[in-house]
C-alpha positions as CSV (number, residue, x, y, z in Angstrom):
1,X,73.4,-18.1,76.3
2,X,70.0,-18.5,78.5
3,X,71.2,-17.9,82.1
4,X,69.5,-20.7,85.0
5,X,67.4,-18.2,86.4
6,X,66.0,-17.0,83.0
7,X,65.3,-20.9,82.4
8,X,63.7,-20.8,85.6
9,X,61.3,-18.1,84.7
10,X,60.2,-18.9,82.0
11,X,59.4,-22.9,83.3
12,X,57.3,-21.3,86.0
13,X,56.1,-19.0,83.3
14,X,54.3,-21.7,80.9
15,X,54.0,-23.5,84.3
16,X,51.4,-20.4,85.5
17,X,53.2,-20.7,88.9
18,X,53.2,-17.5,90.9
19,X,56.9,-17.5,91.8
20,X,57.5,-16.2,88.0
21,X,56.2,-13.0,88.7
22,X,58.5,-12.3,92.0
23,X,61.2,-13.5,90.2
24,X,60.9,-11.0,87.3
25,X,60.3,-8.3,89.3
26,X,63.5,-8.8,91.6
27,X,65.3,-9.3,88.2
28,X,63.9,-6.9,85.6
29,X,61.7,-4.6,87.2
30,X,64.4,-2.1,87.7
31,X,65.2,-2.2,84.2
32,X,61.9,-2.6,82.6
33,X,61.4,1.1,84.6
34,X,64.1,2.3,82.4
35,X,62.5,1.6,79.7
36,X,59.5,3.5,80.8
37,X,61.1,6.2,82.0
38,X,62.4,7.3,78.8
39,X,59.3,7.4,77.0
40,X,57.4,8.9,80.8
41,X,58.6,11.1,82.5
42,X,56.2,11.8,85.1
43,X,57.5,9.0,88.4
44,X,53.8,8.4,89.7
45,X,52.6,7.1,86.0
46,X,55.7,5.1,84.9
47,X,55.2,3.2,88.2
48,X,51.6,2.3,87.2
49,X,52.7,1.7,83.9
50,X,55.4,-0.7,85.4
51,X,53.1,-2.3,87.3
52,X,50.4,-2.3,84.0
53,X,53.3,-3.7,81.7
54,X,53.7,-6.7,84.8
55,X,49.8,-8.1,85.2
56,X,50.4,-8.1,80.8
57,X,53.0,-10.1,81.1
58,X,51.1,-12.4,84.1
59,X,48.0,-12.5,81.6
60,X,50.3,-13.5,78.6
61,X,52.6,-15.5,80.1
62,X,51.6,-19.2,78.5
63,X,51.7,-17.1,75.3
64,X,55.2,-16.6,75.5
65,X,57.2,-18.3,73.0
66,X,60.9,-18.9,73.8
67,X,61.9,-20.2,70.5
68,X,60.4,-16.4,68.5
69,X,62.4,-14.1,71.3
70,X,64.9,-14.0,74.4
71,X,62.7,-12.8,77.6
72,X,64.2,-9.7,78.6
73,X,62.8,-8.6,74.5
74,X,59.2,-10.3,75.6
75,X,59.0,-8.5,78.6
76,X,60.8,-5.0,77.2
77,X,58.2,-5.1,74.5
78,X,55.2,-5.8,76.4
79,X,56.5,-2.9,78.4
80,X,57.2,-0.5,75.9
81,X,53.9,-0.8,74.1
82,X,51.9,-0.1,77.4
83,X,54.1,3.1,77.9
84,X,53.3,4.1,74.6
85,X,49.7,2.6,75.2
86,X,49.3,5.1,78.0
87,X,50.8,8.6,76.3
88,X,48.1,8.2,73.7
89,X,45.3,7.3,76.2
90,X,46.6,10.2,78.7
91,X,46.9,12.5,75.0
92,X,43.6,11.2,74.1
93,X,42.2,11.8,77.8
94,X,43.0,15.8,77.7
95,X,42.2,16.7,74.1
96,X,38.4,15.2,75.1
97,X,38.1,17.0,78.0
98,X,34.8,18.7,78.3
99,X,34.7,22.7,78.8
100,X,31.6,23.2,80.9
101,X,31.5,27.0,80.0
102,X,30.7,26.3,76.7
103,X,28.5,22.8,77.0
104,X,24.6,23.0,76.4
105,X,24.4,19.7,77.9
106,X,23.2,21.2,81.1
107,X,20.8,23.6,79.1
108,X,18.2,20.9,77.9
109,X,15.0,21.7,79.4
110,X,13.5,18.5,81.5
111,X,10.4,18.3,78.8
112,X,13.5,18.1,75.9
113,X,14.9,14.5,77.5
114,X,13.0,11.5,76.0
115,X,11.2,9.7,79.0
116,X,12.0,6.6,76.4
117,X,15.9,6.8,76.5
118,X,16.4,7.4,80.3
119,X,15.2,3.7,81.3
120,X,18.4,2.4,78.5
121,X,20.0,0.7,81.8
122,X,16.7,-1.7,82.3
123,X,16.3,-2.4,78.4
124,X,20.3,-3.4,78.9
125,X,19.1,-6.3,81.2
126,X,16.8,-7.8,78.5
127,X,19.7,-8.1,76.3
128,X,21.8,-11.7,76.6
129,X,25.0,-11.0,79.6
130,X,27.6,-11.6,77.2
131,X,26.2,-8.3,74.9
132,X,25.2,-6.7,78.5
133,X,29.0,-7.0,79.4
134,X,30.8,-5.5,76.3
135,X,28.3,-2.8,76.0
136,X,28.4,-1.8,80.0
137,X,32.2,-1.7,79.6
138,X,31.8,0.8,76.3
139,X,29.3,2.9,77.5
140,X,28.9,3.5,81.0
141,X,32.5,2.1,82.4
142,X,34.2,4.8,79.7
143,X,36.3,1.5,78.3
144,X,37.7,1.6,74.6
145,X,37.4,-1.1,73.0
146,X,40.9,-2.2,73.4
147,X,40.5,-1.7,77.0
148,X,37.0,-4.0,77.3
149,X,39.1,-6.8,74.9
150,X,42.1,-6.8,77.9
151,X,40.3,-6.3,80.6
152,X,37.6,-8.7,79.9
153,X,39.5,-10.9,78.6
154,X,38.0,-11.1,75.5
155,X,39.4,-11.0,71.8
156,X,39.3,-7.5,70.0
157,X,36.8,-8.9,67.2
158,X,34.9,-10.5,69.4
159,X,34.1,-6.9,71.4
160,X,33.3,-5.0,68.3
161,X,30.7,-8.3,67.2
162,X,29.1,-7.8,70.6
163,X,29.0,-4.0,70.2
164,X,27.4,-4.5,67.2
165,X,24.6,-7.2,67.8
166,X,24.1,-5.4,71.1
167,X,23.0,-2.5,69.6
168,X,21.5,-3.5,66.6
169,X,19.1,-5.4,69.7
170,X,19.1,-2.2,71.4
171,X,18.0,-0.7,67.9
172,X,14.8,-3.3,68.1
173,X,13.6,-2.3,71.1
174,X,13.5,1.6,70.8
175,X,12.6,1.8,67.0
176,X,10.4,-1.3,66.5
């Protein structure tokens, strides 16, 4: 049995109405931190996975589909995959961490560096915005290309296309 205020949510959900939010957070947030809890421990990340798992559930709400699951799932779900989401990023994040001892990127002699290379940032601006965007997010914001798709807002497939025709354009104006 749906309870009213569940009803209520999810109206103002499809609605896009800001009140949504509030209300989930005064009725799930507690739990939904549960959730995260038991798969991170650490308090400081867990809250900005929390807080992660709510601006999903914002961005998604007019996807939600009352008739394929119950909202407390929806929302546990979207949760529990940005927990996970953010163990393998943090995983990921420390086994590429650079060891400076043992680098030789600071050992390239000036003369070494190709003059051609260093002006990539200007040759970026001849490109059309929408490859300048995906390819700034990649490259010099650090963005996977997971984390360009959400945080542009832009399909997954639609990212790795732009990645590719970027630098393939790129390509054409280093090695003509």
């Amino acid at each position: 049995m749906i309870s009213s205020i569940e009803k209520e949510i999810v109206s103002l959900l499809q609605k896009g109405d800001k009140k949504a939010i509030s209300l989930l957070y005064e009725n799930y947030a507690d739990t939904l931190y549960g959730v995260i809890k038991k798969i991170i421990t650490d308090d400081d990340t867990a809250q900005d996975v929390l807080q992660e798992s709510f601006v999903k559930i914002w961005r998604y709400s007019k996807k939600y589909d009352a008739s394929k699951a119950k909202l407390f799932t929806w929302l546990y779900r979207i949760s529990y995959n940005t927990a996970i989401d953010k163990i393998r990023s943090l995983k990921n994040k420390n086994s590429n961490e650079i060891q400076i001892e043992t680098s030789s990127v600071y050992k390239i002699t000036s003369n070494a560096l190709n003059e051609d290379v260093l002006d990539i940032q200007k040759h970026l601006k001849s490109l059309d915005e929408k490859y300048q965007i995906v390819l700034n997010a990649l490259f010099f914001e650090g963005m996977t290309q997971q984390e360009a798709s959400e945080e542009l807002d832009i399909p997954l497939g639609t990212i790795k296309s732009r990645l590719k025709i970027g630098l393939r354009e790129l390509k054409k104006i280093y090695n003509p």
